[in-house]
C-alpha positions as CSV (number, residue, x, y, z in Angstrom):
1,X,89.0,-95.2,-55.7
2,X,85.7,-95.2,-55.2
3,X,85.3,-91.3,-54.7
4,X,86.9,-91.3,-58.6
5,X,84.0,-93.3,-59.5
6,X,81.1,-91.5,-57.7
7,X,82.5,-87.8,-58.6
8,X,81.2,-88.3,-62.6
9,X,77.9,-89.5,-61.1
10,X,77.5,-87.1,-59.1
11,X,77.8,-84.0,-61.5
12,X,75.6,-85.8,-64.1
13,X,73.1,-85.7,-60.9
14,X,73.6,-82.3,-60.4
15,X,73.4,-81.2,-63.8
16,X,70.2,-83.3,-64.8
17,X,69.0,-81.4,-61.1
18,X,69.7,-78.1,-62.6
19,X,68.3,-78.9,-65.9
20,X,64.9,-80.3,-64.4
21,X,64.3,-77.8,-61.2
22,X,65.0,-74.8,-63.8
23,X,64.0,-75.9,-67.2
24,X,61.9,-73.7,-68.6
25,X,61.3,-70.1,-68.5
26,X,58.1,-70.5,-68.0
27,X,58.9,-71.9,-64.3
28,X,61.2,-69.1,-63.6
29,X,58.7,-66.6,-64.1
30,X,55.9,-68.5,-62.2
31,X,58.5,-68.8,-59.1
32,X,59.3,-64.9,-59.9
33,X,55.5,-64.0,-59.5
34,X,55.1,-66.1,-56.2
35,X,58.4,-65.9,-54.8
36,X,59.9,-62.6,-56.5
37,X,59.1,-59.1,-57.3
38,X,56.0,-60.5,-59.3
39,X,54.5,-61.0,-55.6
40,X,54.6,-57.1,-55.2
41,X,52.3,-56.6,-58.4
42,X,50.2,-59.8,-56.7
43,X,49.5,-58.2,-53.3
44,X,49.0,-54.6,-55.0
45,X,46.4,-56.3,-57.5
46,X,44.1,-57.9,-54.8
47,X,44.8,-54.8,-52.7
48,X,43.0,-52.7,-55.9
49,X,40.9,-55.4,-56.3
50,X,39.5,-55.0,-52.4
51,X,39.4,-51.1,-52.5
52,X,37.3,-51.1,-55.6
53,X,34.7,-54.3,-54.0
54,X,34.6,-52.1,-50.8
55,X,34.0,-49.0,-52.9
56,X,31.3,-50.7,-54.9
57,X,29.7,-52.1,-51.5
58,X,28.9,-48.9,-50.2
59,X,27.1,-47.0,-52.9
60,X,24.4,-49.4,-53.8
61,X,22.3,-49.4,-50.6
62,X,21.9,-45.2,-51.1
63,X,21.1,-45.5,-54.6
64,X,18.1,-48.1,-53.0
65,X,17.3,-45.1,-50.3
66,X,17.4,-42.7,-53.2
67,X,14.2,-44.3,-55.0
68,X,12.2,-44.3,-53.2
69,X,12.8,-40.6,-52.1
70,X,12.8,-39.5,-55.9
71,X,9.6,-41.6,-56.8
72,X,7.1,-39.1,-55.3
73,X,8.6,-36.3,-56.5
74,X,8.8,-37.4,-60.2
75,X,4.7,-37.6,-60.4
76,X,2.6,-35.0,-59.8
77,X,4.9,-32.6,-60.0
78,X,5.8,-32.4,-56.3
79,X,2.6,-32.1,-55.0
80,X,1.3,-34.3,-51.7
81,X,-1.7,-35.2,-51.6
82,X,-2.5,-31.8,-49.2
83,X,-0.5,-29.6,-52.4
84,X,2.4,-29.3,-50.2
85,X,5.0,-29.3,-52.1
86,X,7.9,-28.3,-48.7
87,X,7.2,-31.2,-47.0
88,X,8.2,-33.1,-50.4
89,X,11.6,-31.1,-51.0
90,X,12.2,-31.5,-47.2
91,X,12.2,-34.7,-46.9
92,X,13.7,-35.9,-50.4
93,X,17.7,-34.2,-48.8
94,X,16.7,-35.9,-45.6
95,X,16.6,-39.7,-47.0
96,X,20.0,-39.7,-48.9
97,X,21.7,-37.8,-45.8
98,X,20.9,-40.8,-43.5
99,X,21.4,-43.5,-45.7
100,X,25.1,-42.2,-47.0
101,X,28.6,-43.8,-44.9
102,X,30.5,-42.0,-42.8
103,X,33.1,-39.7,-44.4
104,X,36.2,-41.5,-44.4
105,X,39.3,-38.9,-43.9
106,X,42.4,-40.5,-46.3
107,X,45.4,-41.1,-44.7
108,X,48.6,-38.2,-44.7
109,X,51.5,-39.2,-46.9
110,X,53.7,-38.9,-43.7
111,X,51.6,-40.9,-41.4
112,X,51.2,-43.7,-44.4
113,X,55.0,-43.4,-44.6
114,X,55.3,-44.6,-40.9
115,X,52.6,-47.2,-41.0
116,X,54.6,-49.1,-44.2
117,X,57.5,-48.5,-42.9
118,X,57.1,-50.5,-39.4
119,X,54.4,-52.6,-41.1
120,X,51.5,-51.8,-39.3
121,X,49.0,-52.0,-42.7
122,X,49.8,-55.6,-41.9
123,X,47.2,-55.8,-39.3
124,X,45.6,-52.5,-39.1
125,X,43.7,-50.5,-41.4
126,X,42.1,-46.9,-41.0
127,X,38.7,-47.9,-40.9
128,X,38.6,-51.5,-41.8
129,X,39.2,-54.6,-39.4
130,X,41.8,-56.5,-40.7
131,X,43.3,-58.6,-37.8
132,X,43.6,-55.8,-35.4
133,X,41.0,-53.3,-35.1
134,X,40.9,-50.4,-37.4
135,X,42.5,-47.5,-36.4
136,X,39.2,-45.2,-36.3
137,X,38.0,-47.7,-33.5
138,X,41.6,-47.6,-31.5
139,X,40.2,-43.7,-32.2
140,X,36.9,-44.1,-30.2
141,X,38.5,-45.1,-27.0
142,X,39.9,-41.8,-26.6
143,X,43.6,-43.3,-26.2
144,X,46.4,-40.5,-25.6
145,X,49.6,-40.4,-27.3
146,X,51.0,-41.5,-24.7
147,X,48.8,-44.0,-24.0
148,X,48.9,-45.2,-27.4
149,X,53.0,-45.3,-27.4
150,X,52.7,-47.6,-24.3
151,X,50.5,-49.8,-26.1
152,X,52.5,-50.4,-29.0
153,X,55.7,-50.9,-26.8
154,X,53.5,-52.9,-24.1
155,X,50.1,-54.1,-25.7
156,X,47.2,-55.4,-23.8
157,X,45.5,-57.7,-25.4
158,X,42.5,-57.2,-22.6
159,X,41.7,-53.8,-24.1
160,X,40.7,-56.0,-26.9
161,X,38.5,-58.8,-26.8
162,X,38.1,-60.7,-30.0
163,X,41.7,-59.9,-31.6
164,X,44.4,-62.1,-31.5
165,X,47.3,-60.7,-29.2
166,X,49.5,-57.8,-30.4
167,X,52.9,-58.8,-30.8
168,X,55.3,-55.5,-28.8
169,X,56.8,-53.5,-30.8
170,X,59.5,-52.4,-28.9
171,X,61.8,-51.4,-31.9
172,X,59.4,-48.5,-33.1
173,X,60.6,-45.4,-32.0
174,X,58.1,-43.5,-29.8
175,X,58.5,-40.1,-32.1
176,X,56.7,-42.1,-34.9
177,X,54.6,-43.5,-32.8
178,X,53.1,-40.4,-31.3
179,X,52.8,-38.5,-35.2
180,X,50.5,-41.9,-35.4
181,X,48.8,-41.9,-32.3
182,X,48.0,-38.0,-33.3
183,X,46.4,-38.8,-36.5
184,X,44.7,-42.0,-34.8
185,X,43.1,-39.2,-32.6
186,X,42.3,-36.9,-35.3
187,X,39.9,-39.8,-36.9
């Protein structure tokens, strides 16, 4: 008897539930954006957002080196003081060449293919430390592809001081791993 009494109740309490937890479109969407394909356009928008901060990073200190370089030359015609005007058109190449970043190599569709596809963007970047070191420093210890495929399988967390611990990564097979580890090199 009491179960007839308490059914009713409890699909007006559902119902009001359904009406409250979804009531608006408004809160569909915003659960969409955090929740739901909206997060997609999220993470790609703050991953545009960082490429074009670290783009803009670079090119002001040159621009700074570059003054100075270009202010002698604009008066007197490129003369020095001794009417020398090699020593100012040697040197004026010289102050840009030091002061400009390393070239950065992109990264091959095939090899970006891989790295999605077993995640490792997640905590690696090609020249950027994210929260593993960045893939043109793995480059610099002169790792071989063999090497590299043990890591990934068996990491060593003592061949990295200062980064958290690599999870293994058993499950990645070791022909994608060594097409990786080949273009790690290649940096």
């Amino acid at each position: 008897m009491t179960i007839k009494k308490s059914t009713p109740l409890a699909l007006v309490a559902l119902a009001v539930f359904l009406l409250i937890g979804c009531s608006s479109q408004e809160d569909k969407d915003k659960y969409d954006h955090y929740y739901g394909s909206g997060s997609k356009s999220r993470e790609e928008t703050a991953l545009v957002a960082l490429q074009n901060e670290r783009k803009n990073q670079p090119a002001t200190p040159p621009v700074q080196a570059a003054a100075p370089a270009a202010a002698p030359a604009a008066g007197d015609s490129g003369k020095t003081a001794s009417g020398d005007t090699a020593a100012v058109a040697s040197a004026a190449p010289a102050a840009p060449a030091a002061a400009t970043p390393p070239k950065r190599k992109p990264v091959p569709a095939d090899v970006s293919a891989l790295l999605n596809k077993h995640a490792c963007f997640a905590c690696h970047q090609a020249y950027d430390k994210v929260i593993g070191p960045a893939y043109s420093e793995v480059a610099k210890k002169k790792y071989t592809a063999d090497q590299i495929v043990e890591l990934v399988h068996n990491p060593k967390p003592e061949h990295w001081p200062g980064y958290p611990p690599m999870a293994p990564l058993a499950h990645v097979p070791k022909a994608d791993i060594v097409v990786i580890a080949n273009w790690i090199n290649s940096l």
